[in-house]
PyMOL CGO cylinders between C-alpha atoms (Angstrom):
from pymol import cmd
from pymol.cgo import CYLINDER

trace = [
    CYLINDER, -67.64, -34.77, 98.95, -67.27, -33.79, 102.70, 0.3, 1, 1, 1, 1, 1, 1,
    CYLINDER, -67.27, -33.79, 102.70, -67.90, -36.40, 105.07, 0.3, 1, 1, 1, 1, 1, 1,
    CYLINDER, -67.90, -36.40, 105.07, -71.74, -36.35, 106.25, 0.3, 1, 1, 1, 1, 1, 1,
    CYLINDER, -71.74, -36.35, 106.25, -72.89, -34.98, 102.82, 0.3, 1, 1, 1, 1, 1, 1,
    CYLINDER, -72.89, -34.98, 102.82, -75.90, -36.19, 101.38, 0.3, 1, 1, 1, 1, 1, 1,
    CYLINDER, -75.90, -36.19, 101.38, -76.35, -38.10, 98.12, 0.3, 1, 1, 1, 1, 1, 1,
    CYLINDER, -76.35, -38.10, 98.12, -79.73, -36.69, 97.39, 0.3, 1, 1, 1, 1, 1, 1,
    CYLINDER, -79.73, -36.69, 97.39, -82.05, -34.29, 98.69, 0.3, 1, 1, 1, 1, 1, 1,
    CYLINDER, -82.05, -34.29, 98.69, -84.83, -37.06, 98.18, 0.3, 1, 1, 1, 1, 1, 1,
    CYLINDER, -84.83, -37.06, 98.18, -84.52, -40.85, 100.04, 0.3, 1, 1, 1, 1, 1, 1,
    CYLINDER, -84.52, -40.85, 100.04, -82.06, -43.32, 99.72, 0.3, 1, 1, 1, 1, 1, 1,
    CYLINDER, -82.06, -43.32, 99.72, -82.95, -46.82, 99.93, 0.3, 1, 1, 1, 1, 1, 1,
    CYLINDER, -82.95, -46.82, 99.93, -80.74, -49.25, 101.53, 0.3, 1, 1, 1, 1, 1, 1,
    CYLINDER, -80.74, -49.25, 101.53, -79.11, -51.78, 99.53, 0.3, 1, 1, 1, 1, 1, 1,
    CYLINDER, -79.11, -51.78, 99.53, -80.69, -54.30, 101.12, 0.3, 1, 1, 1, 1, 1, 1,
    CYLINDER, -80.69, -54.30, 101.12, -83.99, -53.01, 99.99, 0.3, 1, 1, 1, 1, 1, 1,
    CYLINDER, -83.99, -53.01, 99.99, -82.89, -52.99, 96.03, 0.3, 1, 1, 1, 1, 1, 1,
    CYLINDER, -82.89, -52.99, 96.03, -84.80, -55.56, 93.82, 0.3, 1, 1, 1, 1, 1, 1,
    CYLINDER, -84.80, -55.56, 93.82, -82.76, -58.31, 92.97, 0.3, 1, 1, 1, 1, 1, 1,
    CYLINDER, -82.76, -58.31, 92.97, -81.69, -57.16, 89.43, 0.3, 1, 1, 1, 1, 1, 1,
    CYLINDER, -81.69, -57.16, 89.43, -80.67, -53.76, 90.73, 0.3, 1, 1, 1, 1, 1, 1,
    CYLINDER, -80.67, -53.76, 90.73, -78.77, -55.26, 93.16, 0.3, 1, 1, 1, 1, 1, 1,
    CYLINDER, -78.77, -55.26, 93.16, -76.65, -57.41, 91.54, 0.3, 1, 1, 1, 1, 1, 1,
    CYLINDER, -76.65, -57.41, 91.54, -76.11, -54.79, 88.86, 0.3, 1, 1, 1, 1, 1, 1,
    CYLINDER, -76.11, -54.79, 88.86, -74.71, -52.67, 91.73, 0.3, 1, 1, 1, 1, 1, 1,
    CYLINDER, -74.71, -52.67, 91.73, -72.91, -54.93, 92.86, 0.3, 1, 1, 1, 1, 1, 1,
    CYLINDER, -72.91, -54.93, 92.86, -71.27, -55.66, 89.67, 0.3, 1, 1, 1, 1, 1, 1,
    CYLINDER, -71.27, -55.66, 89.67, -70.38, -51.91, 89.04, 0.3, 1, 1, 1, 1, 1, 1,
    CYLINDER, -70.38, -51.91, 89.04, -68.81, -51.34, 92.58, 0.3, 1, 1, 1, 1, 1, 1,
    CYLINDER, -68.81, -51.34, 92.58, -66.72, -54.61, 91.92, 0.3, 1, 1, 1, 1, 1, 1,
    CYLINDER, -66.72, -54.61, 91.92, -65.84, -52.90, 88.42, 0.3, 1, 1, 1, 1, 1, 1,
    CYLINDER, -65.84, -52.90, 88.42, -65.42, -49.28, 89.51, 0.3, 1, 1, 1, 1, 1, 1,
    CYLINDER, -65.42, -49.28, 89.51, -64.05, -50.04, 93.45, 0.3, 1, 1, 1, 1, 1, 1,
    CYLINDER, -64.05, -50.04, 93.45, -67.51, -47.94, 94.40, 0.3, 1, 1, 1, 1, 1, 1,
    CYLINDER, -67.51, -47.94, 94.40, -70.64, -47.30, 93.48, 0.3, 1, 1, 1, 1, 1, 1,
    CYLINDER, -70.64, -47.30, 93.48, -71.40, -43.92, 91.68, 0.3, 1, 1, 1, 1, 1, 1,
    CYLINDER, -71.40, -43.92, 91.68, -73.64, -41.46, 93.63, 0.3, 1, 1, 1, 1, 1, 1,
    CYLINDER, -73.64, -41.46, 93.63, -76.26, -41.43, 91.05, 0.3, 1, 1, 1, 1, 1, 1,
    CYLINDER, -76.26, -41.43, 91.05, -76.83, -45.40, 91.14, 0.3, 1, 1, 1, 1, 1, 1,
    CYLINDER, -76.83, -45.40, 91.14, -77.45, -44.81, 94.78, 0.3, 1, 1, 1, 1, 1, 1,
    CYLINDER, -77.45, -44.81, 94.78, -79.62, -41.45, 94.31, 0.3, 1, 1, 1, 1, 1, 1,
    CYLINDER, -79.62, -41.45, 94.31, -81.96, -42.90, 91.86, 0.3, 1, 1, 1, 1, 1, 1,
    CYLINDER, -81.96, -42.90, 91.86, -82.50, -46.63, 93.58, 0.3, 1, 1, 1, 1, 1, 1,
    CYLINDER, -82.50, -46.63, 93.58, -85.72, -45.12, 95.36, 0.3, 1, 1, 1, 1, 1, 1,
    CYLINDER, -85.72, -45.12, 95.36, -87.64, -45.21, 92.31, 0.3, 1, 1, 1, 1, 1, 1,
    CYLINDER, -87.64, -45.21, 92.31, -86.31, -48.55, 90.68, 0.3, 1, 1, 1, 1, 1, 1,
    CYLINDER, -86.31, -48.55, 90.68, -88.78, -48.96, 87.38, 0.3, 1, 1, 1, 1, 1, 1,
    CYLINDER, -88.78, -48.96, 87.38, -87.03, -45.57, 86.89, 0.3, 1, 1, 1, 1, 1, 1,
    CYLINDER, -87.03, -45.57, 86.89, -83.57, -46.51, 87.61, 0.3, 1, 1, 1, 1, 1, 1,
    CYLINDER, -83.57, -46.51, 87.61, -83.70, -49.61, 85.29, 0.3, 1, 1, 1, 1, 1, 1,
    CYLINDER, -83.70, -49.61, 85.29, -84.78, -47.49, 82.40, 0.3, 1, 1, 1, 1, 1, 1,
    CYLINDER, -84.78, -47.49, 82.40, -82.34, -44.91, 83.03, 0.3, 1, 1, 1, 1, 1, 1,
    CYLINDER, -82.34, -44.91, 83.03, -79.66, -47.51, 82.87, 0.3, 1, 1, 1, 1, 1, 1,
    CYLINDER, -79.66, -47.51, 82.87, -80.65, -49.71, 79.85, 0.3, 1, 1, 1, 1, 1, 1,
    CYLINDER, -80.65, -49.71, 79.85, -80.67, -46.06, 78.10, 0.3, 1, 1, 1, 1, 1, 1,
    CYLINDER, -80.67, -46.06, 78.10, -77.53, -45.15, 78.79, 0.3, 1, 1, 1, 1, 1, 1,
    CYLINDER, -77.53, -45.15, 78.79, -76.45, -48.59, 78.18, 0.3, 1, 1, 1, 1, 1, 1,
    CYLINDER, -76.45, -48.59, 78.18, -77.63, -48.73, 74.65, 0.3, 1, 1, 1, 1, 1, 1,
    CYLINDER, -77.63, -48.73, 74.65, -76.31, -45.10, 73.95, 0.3, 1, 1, 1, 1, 1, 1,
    CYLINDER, -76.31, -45.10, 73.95, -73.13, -45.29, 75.81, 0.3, 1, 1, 1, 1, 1, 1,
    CYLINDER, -73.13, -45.29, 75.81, -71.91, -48.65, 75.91, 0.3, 1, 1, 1, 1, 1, 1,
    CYLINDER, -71.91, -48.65, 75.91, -70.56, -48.87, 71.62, 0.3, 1, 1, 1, 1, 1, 1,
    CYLINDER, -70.56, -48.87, 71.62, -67.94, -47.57, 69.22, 0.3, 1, 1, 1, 1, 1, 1,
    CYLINDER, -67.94, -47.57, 69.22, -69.35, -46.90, 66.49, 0.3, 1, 1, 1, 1, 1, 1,
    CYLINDER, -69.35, -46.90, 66.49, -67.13, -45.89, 62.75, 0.3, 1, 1, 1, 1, 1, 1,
    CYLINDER, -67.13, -45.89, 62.75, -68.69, -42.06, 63.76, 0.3, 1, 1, 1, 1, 1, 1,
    CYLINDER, -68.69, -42.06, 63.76, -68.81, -42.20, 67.53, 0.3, 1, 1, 1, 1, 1, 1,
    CYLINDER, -68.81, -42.20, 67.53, -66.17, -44.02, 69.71, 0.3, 1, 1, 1, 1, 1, 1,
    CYLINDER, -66.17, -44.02, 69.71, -66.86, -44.44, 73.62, 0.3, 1, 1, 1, 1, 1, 1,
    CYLINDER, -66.86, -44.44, 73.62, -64.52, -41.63, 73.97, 0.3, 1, 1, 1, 1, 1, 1,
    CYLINDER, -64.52, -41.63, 73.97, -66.09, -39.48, 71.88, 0.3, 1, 1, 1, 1, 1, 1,
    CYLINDER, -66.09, -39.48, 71.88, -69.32, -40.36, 73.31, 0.3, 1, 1, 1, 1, 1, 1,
    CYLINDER, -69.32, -40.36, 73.31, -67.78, -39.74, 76.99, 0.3, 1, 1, 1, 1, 1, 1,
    CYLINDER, -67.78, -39.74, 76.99, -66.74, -35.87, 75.32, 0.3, 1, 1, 1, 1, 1, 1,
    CYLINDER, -66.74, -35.87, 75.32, -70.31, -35.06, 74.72, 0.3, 1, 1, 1, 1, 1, 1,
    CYLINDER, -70.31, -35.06, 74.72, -71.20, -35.66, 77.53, 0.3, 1, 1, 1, 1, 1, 1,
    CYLINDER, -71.20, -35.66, 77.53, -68.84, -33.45, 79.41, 0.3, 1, 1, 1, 1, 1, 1,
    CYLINDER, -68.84, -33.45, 79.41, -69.41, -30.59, 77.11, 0.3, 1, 1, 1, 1, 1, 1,
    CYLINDER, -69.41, -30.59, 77.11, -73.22, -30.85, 77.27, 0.3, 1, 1, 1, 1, 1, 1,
    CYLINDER, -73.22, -30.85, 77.27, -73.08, -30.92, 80.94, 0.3, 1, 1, 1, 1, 1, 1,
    CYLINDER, -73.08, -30.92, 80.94, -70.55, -28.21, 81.38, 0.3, 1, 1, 1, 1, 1, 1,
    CYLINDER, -70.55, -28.21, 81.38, -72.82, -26.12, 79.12, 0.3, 1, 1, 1, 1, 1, 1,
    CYLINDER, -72.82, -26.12, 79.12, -75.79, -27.22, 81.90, 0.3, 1, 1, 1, 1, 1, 1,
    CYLINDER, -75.79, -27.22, 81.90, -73.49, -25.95, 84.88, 0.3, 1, 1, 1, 1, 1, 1,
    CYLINDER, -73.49, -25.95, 84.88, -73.61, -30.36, 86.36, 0.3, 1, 1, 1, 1, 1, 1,
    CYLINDER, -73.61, -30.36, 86.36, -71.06, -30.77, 88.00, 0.3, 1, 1, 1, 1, 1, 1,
    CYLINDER, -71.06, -30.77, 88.00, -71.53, -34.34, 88.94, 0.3, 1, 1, 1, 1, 1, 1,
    CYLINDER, -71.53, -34.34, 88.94, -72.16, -35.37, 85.20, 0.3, 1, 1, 1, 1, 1, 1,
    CYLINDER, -72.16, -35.37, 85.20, -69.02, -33.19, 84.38, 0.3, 1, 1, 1, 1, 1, 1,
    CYLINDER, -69.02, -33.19, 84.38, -66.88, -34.99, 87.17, 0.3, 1, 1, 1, 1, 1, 1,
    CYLINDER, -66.88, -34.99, 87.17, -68.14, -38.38, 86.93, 0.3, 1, 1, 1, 1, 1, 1,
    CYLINDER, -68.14, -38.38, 86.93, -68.30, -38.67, 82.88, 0.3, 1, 1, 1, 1, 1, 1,
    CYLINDER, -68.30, -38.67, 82.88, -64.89, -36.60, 82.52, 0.3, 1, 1, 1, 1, 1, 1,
    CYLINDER, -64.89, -36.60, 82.52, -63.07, -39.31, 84.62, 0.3, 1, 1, 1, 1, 1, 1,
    CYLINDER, -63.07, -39.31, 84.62, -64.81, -42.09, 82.46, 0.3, 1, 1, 1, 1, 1, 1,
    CYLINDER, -64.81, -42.09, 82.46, -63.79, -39.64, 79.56, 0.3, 1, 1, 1, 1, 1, 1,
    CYLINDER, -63.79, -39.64, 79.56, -60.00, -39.56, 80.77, 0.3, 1, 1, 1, 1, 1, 1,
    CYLINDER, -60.00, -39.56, 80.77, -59.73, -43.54, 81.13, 0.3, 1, 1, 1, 1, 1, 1,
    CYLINDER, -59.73, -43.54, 81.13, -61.89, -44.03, 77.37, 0.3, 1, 1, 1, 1, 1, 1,
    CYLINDER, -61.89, -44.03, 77.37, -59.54, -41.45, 75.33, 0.3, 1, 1, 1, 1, 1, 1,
    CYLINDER, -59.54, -41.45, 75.33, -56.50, -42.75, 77.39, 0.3, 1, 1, 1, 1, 1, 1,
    CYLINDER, -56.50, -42.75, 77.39, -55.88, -38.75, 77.76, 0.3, 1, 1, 1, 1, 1, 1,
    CYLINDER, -55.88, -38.75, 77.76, -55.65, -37.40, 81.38, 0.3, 1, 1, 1, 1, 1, 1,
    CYLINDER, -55.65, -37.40, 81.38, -56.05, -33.86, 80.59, 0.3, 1, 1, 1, 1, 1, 1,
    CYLINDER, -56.05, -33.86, 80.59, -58.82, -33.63, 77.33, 0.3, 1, 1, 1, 1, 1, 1,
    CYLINDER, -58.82, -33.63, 77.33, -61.97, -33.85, 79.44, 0.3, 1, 1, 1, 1, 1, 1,
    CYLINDER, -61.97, -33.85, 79.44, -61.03, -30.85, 81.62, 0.3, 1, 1, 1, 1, 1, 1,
    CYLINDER, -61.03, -30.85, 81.62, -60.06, -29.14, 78.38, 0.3, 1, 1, 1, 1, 1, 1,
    CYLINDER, -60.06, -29.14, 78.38, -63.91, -29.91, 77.07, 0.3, 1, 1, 1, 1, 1, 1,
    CYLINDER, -63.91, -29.91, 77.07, -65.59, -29.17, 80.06, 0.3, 1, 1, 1, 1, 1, 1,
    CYLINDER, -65.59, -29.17, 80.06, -64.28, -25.54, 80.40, 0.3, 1, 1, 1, 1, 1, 1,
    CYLINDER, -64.28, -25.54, 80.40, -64.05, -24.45, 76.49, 0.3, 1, 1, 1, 1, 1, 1,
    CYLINDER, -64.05, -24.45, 76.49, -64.25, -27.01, 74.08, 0.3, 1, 1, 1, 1, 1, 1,
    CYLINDER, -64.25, -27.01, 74.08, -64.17, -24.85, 71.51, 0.3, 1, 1, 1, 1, 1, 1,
    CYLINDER, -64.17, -24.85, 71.51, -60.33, -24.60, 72.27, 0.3, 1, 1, 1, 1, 1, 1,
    CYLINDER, -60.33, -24.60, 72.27, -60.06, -28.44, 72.89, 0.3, 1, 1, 1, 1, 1, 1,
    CYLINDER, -60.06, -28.44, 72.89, -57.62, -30.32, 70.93, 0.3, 1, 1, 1, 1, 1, 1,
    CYLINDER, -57.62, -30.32, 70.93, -59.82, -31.97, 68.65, 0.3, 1, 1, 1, 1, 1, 1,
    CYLINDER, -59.82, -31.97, 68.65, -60.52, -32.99, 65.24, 0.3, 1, 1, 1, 1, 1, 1,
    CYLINDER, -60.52, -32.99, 65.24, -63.15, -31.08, 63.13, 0.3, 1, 1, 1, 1, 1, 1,
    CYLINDER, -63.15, -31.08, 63.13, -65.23, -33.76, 63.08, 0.3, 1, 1, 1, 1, 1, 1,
    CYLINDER, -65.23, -33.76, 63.08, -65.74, -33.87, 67.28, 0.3, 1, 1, 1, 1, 1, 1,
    CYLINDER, -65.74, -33.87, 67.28, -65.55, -30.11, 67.09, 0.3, 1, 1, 1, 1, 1, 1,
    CYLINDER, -65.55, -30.11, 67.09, -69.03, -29.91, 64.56, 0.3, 1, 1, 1, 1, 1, 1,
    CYLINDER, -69.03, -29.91, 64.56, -70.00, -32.97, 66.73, 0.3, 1, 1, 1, 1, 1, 1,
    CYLINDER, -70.00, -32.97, 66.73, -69.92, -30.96, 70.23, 0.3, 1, 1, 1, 1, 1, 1,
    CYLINDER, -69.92, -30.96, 70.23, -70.88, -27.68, 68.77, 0.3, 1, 1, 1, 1, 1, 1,
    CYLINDER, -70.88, -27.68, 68.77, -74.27, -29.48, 67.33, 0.3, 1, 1, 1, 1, 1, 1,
    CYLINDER, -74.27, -29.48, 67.33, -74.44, -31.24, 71.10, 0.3, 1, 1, 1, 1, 1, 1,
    CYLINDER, -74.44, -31.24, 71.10, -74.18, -28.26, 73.40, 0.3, 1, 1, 1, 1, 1, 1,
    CYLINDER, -74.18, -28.26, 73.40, -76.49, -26.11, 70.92, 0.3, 1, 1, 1, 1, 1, 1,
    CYLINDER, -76.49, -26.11, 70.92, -79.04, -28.96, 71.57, 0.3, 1, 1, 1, 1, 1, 1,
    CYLINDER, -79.04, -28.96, 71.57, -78.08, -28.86, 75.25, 0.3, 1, 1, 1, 1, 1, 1,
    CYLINDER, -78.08, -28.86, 75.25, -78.88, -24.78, 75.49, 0.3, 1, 1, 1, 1, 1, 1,
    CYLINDER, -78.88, -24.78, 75.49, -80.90, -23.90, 72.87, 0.3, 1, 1, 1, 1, 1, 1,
    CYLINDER, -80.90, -23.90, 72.87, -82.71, -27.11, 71.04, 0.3, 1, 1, 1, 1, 1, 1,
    CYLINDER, -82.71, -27.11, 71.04, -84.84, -25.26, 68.87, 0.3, 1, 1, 1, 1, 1, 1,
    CYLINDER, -84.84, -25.26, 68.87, -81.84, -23.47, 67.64, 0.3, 1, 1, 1, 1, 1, 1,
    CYLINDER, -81.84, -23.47, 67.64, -80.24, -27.02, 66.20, 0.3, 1, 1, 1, 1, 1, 1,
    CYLINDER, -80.24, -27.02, 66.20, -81.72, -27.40, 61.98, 0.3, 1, 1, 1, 1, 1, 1,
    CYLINDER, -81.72, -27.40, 61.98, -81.25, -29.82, 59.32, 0.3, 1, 1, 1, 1, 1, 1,
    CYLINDER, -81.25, -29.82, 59.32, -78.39, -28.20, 58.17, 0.3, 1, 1, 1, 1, 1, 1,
    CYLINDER, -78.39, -28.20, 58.17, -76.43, -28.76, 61.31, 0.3, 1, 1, 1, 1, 1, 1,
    CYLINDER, -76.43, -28.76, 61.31, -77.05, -32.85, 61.24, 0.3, 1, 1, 1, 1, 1, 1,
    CYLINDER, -77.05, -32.85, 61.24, -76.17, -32.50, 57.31, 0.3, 1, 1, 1, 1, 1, 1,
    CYLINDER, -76.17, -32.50, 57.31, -73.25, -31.34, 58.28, 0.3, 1, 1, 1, 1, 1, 1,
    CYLINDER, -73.25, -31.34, 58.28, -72.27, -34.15, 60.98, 0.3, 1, 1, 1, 1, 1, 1,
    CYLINDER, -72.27, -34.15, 60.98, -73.05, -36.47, 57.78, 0.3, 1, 1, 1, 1, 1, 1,
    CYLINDER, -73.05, -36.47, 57.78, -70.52, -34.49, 56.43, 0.3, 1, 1, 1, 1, 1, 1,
    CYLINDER, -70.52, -34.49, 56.43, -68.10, -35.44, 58.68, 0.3, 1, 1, 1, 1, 1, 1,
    CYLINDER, -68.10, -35.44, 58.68, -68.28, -38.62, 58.20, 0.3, 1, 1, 1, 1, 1, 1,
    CYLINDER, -68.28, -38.62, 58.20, -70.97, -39.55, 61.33, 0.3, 1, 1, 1, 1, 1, 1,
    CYLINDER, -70.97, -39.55, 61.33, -73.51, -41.81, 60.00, 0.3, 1, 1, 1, 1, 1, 1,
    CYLINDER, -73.51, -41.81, 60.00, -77.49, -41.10, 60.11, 0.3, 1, 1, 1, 1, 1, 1,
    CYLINDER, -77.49, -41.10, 60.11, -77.12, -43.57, 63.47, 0.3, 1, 1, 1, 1, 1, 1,
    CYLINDER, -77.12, -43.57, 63.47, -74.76, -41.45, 64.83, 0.3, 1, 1, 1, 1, 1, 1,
    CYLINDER, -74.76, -41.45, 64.83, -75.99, -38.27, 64.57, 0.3, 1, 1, 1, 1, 1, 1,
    CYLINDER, -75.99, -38.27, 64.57, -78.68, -39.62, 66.00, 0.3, 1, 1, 1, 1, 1, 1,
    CYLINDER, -78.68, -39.62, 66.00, -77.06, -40.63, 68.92, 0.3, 1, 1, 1, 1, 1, 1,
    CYLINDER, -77.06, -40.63, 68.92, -75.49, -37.53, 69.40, 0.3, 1, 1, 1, 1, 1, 1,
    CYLINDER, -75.49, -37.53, 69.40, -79.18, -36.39, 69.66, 0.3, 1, 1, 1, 1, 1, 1,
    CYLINDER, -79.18, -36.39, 69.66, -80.48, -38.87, 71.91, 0.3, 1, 1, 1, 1, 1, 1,
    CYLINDER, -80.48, -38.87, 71.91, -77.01, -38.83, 74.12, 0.3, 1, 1, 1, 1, 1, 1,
    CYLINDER, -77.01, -38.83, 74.12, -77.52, -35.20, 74.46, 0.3, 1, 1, 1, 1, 1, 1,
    CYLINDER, -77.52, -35.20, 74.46, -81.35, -35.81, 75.74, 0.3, 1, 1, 1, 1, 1, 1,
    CYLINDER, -81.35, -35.81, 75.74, -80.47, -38.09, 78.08, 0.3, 1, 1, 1, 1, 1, 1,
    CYLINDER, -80.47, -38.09, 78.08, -77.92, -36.27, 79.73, 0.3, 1, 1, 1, 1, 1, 1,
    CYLINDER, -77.92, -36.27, 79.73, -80.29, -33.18, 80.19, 0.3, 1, 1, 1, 1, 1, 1,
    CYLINDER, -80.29, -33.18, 80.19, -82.47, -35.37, 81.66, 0.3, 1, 1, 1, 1, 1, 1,
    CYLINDER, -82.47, -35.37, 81.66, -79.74, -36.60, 83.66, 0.3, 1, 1, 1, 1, 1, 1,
    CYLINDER, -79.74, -36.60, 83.66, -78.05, -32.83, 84.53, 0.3, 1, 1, 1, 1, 1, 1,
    CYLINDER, -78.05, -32.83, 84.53, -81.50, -31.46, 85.61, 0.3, 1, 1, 1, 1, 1, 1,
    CYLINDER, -81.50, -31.46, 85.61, -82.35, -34.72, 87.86, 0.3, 1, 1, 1, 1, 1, 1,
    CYLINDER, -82.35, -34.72, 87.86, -78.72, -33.99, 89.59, 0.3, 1, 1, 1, 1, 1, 1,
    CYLINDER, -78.72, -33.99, 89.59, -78.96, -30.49, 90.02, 0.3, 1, 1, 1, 1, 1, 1,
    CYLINDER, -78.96, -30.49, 90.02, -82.99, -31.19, 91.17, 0.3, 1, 1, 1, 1, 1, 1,
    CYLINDER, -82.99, -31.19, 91.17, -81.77, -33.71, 93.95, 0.3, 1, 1, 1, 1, 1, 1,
    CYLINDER, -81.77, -33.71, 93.95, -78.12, -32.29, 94.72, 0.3, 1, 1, 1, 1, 1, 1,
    CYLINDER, -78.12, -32.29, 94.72, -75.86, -35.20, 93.30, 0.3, 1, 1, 1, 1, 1, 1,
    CYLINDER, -75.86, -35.20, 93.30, -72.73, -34.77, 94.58, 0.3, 1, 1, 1, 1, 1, 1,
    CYLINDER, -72.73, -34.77, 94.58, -69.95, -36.69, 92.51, 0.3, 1, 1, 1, 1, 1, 1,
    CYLINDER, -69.95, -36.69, 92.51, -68.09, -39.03, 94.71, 0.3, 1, 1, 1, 1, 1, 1,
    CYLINDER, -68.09, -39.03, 94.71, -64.59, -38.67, 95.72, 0.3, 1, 1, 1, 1, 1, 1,
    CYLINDER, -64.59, -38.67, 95.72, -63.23, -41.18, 93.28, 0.3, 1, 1, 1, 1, 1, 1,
    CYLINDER, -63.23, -41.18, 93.28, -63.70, -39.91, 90.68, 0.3, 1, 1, 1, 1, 1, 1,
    CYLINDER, -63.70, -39.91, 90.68, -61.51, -36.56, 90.40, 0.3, 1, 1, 1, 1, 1, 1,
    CYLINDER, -61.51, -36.56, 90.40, -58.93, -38.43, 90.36, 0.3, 1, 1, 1, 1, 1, 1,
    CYLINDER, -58.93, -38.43, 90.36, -59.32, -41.39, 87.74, 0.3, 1, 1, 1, 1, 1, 1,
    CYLINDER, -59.32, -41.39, 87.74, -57.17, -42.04, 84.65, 0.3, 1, 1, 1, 1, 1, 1,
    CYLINDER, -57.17, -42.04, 84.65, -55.29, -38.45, 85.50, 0.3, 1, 1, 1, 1, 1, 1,
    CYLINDER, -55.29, -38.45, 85.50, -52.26, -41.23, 85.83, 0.3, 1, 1, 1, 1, 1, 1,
    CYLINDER, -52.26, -41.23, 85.83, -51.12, -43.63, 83.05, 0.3, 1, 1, 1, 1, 1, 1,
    CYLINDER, -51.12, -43.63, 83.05, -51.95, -47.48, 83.69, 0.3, 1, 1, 1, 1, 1, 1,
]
cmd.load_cgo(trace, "trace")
């Protein structure tokens, strides 16, 4: 981001200003991270909001599941917000991506064409069911979650392919809506082994 950018096109609210739980969550992720992500900082202004959008992610995000591992998870992201042109969702979620798959390249691979991704068939029905819900959600039928089932994904994972997918577009529109930049940090972690 170039010095003097922006974070948002809308306000920013100092961090002294946060309510208390926001703060200390903050806190606790720039301790974690070694900075705090643009979009904590974007969407402070409207707190109620914030906190929801958080504990979302949280629940959706935050789990391996036998169908869905945090990598995986990470992956459709990226390839649902590649197919929404957001770039900040794309940077920000492919570096989480490269640390959660311990692969520094994979993330890039799904952002551009993850149809050519190396990846198994099962994350390959998985993202082609995800970025069809991304573009064209009336397009997505019962046949295409019978066939995640198929793969092996239970009925709570397909549905949080679903939901992850949703909140993400939510997620892509507000950052393209307020101008989100991705910070600096972030195009370049896990692109070097621990």
């Amino acid at each position: 981001m170039t010095p003097g950018t922006p974070i948002s096109r809308f306000p920013v609210a100092p961090r002294a200003s946060l309510p208390a739980d926001l703060a200390e969550r903050y806190d606790a992720v720039e301790e974690r991270a070694g900075f705090l992500p643009n979009i904590f900082a974007a969407l402070a202004w409207r707190p109620d909001e914030a906190r929801a959008f958080f504990a979302l992610h949280d629940a959706l995000m935050d789990k391996d599941t036998p169908g869905l591992s945090k990598g995986d998870r990470e992956l459709v992201v990226v390839a649902t917000s590649g197919a929404n042109g957001c770039l900040y969702c794309v940077v920000a979620h492919g570096a989480v991506a490269r640390i959660r798959t311990r692969d520094p390249h994979l993330a890039d691979e799904v952002a551009v064409d993850w149809r050519k991704a190396p990846l198994s068939p099962r994350m390959h029905a998985v993202l082609e069911v995800a970025t069809r819900l991304a573009t064209d959600p009336a397009a997505v039928t019962a046949d295409d979650l019978a066939r995640l089932t198929g793969h092996g994904l239970t009925e709570d994972d397909v549905w949080d392919v679903g939901a992850i997918t949703s909140l993400f577009a939510l997620s892509n529109r507000l950052a393209h809506f307020a101008a989100i930049r991705p910070n600096a940090e972030f195009f370049s972690m896990g692109r070097e082994p621990r």
